[in-house]
N, CA and C of each residue as an Amber inpcrd file, in Angstrom:
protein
   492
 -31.5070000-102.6190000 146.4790000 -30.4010000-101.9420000 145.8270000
 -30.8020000-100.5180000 145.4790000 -29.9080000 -99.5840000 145.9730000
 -30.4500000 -98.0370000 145.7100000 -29.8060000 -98.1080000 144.0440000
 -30.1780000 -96.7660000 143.2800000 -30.3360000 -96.6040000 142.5130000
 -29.1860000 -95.0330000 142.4160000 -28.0970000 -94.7840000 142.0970000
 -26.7460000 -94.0240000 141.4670000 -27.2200000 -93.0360000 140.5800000
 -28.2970000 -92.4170000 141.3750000 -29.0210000 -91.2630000 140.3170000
 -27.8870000 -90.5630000 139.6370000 -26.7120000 -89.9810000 140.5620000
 -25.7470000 -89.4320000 139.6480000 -25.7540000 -90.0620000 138.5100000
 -25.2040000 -90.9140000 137.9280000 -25.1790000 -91.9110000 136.8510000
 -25.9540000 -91.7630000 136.0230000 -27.4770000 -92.2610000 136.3220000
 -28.5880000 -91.9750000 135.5900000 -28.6630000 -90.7070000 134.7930000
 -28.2870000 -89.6140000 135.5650000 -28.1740000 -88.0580000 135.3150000
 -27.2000000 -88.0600000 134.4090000 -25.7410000 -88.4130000 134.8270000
 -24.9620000 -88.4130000 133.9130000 -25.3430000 -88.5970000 132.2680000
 -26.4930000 -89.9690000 132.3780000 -26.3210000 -90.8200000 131.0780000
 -27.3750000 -89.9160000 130.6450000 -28.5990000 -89.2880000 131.3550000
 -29.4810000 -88.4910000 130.8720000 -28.9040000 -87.1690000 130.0730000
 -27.7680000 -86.6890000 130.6030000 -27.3990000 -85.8400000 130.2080000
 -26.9690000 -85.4740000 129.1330000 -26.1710000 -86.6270000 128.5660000
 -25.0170000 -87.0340000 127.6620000 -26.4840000 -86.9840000 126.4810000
 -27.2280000 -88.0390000 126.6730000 -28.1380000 -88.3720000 125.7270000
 -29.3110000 -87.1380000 124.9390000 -29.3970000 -86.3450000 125.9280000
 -30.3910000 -84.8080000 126.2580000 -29.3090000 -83.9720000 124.8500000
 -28.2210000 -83.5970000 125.6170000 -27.3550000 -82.6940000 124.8280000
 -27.6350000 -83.1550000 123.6570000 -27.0260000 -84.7030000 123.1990000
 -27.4430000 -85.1830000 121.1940000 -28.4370000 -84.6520000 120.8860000
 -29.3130000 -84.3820000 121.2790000 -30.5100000 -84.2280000 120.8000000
 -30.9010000 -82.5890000 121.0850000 -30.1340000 -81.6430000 121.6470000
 -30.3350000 -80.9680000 121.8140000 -31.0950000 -80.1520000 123.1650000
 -31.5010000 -80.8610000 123.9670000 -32.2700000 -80.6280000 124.8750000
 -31.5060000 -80.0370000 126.1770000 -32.6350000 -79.8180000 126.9470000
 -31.9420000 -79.8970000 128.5670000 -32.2050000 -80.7630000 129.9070000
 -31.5760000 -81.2680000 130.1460000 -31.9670000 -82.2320000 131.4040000
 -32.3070000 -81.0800000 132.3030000 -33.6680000 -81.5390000 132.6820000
 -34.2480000 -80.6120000 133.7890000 -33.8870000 -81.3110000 135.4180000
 -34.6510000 -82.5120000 135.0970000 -34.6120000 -83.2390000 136.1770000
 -34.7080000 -84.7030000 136.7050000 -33.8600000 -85.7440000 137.1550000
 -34.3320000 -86.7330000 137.1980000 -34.6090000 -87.4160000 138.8710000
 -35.6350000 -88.0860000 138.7230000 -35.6160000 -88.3160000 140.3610000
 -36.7400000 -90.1550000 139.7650000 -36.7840000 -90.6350000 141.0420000
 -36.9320000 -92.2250000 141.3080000 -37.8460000 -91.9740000 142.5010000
 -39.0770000 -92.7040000 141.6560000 -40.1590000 -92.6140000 142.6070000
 -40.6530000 -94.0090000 143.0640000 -41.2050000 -94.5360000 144.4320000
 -42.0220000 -95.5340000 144.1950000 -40.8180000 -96.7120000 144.9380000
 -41.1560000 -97.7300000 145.0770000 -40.2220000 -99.2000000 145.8030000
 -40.8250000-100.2150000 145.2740000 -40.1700000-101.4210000 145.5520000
 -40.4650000-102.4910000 145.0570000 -40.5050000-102.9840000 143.2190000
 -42.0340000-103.5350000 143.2070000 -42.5540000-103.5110000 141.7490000
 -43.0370000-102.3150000 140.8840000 -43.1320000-101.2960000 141.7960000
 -43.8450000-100.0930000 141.2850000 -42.8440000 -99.0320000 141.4970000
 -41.4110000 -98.9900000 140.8770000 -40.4160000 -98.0690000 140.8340000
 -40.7130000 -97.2100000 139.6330000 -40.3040000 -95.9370000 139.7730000
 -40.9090000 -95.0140000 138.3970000 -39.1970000 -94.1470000 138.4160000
 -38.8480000 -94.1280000 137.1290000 -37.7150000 -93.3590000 136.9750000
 -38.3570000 -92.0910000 136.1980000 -38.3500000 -91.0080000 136.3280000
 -38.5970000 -89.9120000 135.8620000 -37.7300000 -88.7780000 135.6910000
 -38.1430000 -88.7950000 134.0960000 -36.7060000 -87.6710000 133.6750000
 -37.4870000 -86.5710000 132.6440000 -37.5370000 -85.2720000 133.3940000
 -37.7140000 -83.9400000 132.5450000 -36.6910000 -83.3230000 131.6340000
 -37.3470000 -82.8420000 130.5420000 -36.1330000 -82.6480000 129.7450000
 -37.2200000 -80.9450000 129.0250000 -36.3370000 -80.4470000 128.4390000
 -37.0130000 -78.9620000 128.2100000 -36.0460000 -78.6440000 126.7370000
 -36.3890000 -77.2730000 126.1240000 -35.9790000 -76.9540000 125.6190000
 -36.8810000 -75.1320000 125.1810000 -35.9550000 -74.6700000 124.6790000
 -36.7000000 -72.8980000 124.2140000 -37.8890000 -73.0950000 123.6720000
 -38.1170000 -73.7480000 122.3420000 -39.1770000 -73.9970000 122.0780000
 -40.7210000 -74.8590000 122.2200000 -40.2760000 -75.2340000 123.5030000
 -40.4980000 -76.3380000 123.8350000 -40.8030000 -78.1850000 123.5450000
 -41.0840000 -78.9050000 124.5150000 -40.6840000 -80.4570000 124.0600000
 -41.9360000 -80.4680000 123.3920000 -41.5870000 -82.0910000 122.3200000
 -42.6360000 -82.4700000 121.9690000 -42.3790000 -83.9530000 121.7510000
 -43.3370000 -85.0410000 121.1880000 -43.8680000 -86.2840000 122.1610000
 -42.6300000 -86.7900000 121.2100000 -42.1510000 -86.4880000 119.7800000
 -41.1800000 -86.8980000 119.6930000 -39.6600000 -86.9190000 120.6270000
 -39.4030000 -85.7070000 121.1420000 -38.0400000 -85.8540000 122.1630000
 -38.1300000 -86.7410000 123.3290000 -39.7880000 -86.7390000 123.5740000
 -39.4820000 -87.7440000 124.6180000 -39.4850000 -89.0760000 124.1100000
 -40.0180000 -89.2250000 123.2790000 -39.8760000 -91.0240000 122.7110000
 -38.3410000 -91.0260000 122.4300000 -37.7550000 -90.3650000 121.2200000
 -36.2760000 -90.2230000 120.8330000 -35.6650000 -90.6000000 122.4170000
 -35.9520000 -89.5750000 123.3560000 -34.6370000 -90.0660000 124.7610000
 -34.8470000 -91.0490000 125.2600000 -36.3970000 -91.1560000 125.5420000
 -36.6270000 -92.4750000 126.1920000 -36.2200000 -93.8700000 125.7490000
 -36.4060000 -93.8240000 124.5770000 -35.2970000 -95.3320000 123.9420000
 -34.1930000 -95.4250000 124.0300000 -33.6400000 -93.8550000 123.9070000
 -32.0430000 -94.1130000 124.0760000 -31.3270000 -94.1740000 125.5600000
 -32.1750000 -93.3030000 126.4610000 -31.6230000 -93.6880000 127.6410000
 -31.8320000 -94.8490000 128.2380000 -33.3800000 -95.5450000 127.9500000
 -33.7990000 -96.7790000 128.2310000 -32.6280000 -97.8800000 127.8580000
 -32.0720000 -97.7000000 126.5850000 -31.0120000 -99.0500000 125.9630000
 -29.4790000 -98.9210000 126.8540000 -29.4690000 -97.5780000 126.9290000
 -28.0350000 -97.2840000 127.6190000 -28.2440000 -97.6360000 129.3230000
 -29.3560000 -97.5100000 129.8420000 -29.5050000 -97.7880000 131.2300000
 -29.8610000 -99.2800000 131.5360000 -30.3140000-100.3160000 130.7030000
 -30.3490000-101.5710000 130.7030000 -28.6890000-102.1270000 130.1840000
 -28.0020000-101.7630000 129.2100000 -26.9640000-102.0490000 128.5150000
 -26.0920000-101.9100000 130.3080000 -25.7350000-100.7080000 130.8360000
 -24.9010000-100.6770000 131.7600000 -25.5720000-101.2370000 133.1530000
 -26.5680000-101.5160000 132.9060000 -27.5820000-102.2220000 134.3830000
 -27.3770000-100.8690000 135.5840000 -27.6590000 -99.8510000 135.2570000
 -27.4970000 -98.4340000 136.0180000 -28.8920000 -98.4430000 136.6110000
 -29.9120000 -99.1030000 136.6580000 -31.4240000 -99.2790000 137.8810000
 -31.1880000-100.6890000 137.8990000 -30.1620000-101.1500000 139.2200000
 -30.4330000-102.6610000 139.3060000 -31.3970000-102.5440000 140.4550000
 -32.0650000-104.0880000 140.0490000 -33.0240000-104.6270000 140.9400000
 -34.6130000-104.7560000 140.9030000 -34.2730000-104.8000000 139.5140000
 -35.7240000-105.4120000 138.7100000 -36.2000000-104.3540000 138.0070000
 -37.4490000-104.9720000 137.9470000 -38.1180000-103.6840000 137.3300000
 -38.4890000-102.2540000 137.5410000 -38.6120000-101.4900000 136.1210000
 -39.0850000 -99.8480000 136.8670000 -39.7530000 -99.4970000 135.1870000
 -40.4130000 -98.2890000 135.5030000 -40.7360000 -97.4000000 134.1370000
 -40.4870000 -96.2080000 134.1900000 -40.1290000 -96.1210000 133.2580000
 -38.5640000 -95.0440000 132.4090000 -39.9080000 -94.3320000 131.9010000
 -39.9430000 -93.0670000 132.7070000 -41.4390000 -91.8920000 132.0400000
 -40.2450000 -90.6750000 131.6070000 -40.6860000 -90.1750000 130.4460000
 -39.6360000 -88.9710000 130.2920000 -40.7890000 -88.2210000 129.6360000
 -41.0570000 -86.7390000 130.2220000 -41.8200000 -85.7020000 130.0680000
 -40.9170000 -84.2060000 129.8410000 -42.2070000 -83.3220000 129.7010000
 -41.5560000 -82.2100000 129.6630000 -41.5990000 -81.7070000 131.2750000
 -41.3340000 -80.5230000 131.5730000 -41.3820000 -80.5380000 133.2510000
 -42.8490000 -79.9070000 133.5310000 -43.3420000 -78.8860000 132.4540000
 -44.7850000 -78.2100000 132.8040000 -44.6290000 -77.0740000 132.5890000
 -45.8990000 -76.2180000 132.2950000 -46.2070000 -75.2960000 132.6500000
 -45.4480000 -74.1700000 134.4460000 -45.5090000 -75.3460000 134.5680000
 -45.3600000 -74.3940000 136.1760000 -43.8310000 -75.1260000 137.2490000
 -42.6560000 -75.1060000 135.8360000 -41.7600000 -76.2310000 135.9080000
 -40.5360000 -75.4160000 137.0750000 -39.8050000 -76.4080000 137.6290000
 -39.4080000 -75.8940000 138.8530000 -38.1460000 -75.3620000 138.1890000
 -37.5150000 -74.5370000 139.1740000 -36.8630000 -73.7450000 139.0990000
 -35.8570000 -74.4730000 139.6550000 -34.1210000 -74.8850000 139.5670000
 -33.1380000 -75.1590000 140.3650000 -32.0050000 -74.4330000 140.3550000
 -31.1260000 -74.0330000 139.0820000 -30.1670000 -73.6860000 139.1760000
 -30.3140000 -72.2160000 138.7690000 -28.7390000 -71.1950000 138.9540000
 -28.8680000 -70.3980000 138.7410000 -29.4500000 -69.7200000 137.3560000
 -29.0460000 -70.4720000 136.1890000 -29.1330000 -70.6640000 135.0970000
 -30.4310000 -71.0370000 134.4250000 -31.4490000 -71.6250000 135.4130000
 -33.1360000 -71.7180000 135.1730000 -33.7530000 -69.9380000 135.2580000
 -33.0650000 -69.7190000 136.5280000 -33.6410000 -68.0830000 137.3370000
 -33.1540000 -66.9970000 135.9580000 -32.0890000 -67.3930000 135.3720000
 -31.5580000 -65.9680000 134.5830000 -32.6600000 -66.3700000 133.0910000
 -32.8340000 -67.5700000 133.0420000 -33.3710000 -68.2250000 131.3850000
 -34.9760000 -67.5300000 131.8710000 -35.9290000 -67.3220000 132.7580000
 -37.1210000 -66.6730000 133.1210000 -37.1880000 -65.7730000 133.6420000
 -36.3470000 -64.6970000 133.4400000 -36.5300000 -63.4870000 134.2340000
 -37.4760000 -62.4150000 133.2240000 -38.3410000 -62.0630000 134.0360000
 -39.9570000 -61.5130000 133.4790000 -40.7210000 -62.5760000 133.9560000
 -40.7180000 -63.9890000 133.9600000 -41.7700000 -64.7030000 134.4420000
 -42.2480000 -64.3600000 135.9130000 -43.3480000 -64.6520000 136.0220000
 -43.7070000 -64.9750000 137.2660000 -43.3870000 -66.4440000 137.8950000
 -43.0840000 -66.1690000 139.0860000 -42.3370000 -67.0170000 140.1510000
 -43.2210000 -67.2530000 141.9450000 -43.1040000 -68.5200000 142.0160000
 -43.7570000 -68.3640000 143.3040000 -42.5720000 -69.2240000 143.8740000
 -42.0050000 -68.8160000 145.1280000 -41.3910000 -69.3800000 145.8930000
 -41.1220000 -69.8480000 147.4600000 -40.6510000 -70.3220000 147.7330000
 -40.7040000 -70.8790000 148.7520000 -39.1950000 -70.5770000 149.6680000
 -38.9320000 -69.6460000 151.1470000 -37.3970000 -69.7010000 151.1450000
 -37.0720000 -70.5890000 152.6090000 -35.5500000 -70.8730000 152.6620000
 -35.1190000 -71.5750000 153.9250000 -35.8920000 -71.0040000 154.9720000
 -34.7910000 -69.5780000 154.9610000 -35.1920000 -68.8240000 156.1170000
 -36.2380000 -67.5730000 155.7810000 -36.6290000 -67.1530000 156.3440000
 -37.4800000 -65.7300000 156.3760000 -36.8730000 -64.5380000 156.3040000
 -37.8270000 -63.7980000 154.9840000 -36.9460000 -62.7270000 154.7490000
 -37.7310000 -61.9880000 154.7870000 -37.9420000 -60.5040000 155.5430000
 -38.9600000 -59.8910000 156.1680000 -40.4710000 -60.3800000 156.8550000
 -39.6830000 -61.2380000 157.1800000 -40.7580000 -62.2470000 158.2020000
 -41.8800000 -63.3140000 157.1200000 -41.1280000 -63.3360000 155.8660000
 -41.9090000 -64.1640000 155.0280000 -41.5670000 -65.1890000 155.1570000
 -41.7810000 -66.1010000 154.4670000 -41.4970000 -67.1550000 153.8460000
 -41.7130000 -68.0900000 152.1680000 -42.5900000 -67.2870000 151.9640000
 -43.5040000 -67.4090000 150.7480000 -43.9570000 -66.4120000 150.0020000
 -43.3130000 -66.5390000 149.0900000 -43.4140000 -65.2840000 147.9960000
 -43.4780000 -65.6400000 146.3390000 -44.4430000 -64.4750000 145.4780000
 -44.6950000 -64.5300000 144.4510000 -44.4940000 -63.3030000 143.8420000
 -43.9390000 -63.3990000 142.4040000 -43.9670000 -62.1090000 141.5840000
 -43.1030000 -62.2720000 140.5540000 -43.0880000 -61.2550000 140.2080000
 -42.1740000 -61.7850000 138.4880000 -40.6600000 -61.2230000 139.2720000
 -39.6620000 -62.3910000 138.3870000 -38.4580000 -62.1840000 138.4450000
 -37.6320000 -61.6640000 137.7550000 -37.6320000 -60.3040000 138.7100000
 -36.8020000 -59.0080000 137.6280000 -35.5640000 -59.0610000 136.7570000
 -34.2870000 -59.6870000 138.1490000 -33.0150000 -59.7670000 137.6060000
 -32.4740000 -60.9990000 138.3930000 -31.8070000 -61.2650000 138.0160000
 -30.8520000 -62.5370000 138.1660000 -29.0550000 -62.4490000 138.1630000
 -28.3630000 -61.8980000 139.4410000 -27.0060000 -61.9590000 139.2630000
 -26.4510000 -61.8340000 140.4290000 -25.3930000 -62.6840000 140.3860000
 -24.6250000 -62.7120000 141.7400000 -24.9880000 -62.9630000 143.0330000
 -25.3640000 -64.2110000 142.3600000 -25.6520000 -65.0640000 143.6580000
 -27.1860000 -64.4530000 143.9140000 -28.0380000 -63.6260000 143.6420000
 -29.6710000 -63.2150000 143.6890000 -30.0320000 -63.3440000 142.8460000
 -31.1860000 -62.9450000 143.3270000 -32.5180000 -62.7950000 142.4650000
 -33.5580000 -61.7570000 143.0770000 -34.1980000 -60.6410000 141.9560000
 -34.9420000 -59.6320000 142.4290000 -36.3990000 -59.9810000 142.2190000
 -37.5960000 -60.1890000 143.0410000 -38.4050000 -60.2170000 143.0540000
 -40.1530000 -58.9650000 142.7910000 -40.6110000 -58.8790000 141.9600000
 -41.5730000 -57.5740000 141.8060000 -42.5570000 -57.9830000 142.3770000
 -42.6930000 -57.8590000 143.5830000 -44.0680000 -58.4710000 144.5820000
 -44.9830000 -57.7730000 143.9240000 -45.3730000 -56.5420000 143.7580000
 -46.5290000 -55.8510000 143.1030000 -47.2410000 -56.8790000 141.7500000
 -46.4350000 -57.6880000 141.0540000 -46.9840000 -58.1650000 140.1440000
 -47.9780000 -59.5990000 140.6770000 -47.3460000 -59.6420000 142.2270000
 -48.4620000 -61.0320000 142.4680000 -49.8750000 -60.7570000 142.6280000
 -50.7460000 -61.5470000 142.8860000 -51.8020000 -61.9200000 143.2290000
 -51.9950000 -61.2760000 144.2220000 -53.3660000 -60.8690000 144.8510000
 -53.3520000 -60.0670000 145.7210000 -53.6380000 -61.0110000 147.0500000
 -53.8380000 -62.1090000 146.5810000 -54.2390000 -63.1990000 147.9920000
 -53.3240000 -64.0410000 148.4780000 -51.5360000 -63.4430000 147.4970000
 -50.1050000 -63.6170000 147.8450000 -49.4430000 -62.8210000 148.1600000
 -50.0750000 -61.8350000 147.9280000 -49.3830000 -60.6840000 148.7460000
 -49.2840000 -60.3910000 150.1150000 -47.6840000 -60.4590000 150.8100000
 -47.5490000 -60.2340000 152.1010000 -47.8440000 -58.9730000 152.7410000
 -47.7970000 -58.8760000 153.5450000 -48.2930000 -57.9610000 154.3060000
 -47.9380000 -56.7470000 154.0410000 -48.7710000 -55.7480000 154.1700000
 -48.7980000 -54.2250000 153.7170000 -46.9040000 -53.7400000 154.1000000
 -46.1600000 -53.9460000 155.1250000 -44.8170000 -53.2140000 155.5770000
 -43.8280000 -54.4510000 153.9540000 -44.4470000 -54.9350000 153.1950000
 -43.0970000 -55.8400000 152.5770000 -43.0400000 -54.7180000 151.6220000
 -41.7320000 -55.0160000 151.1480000 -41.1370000 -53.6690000 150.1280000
 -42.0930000 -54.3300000 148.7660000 -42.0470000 -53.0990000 147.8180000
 -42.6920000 -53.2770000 146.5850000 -41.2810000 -54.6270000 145.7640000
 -40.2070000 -54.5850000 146.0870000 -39.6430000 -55.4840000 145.3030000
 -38.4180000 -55.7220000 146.2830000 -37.7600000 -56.9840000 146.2700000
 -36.9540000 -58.1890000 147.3070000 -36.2910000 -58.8850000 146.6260000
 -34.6460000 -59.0510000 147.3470000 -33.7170000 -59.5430000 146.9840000
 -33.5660000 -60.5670000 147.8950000 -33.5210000 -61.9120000 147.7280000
 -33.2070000 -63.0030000 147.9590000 -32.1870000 -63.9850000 147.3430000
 -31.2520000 -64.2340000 148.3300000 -29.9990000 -65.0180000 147.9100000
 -30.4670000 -66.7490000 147.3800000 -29.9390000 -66.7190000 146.0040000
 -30.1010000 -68.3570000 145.9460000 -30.0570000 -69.0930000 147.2110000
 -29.0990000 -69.1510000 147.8170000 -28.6760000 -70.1740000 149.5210000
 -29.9410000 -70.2690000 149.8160000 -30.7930000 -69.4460000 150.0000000
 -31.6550000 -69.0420000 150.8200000 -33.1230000 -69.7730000 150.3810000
 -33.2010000 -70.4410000 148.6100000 -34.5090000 -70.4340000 148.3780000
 -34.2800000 -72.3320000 148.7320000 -35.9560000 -72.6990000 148.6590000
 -36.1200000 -74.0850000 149.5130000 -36.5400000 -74.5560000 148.3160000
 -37.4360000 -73.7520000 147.3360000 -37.7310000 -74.4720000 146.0310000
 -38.5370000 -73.3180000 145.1490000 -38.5560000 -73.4280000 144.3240000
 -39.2390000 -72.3640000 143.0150000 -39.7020000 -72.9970000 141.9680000
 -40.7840000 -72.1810000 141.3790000 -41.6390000 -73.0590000 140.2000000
 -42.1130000 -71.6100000 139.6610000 -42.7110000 -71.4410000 138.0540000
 -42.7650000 -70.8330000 137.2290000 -44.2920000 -70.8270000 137.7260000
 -45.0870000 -69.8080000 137.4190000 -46.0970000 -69.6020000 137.6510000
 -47.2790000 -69.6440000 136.4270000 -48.0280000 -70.3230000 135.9020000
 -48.0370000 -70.5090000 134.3150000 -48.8140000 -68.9160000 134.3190000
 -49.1360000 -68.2310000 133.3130000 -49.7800000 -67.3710000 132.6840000
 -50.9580000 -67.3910000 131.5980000 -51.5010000 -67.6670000 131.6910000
 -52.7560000 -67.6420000 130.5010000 -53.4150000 -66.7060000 130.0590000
């Protein structure tokens, strides 16, 4: 029996907001006896071991109550997403702009594919990239512009780059 992640999400969602939070992400790992439901949740100041216990009981009672993971067993892990937490919607890209960003795109954009740097601006449908701020052993090749506009459509996946 597959598993109606919409649903799950839904109920994650509903439950996240009470409490203030944000559903980052939920995804279902694993088959059989060893199914793992995993749900990131975030917030400005960030999480702590209380929000995840608080959701995890409550989504745990509401997802057994409606039988929304049928087909036996699983474990319900609810974390924060990380240090180096992925990037999805437009609304992640505008909430970190100044962070550093490493990304990954569909297609190639000046013959890249893979790019790092802090993310300048965030609007309309882009995002501006400051290659100068990456790493120098991410840095593309001498002809890439000092800074790159890439269309959301276009990215394959993104993650925050931690800073220390």
């Amino acid at each position: 029996m597959t598993v109606d992640l919409e649903h799950v999400r839904a109920i994650a969602e509903r439950v996240a907001a009470s409490f203030g939070l944000e559903l980052v992400e939920v995804e279902m790992r694993g088959g059989g006896k060893s199914r793992m439901l995993r749900i990131f949740i975030d917030k400005p100041e960030g999480v702590t071991h209380d929000d995840c216990a608080n959701l995890s009981r409550e989504v745990s009672t509401i997802l057994d109550v409606e039988d929304a993971v049928p087909g036996g067993s699983y474990v319900l892990e609810v974390s924060s997403p990380g240090l180096d937490r992925k990037l999805f919607r437009p609304g992640d890209f505008a909430r970190f702009q100044g962070r550093r960003v490493k990304l990954v795109t569909k297609d190639p954009v000046n013959g890249n594919r893979h790019f790092e740097g802090r993310l300048e601006h965030c609007q309309a449908g882009r995002i501006t990239l400051d290659l100068a701020a990456a790493r120098r052993k991410f840095r593309p090749h001498p002809a890439m512009p000092e800074k790159l506009e890439i269309d959301f459509a276009n990215i394959e996946k993104a993650n925050l780059v931690p800073e220390i």
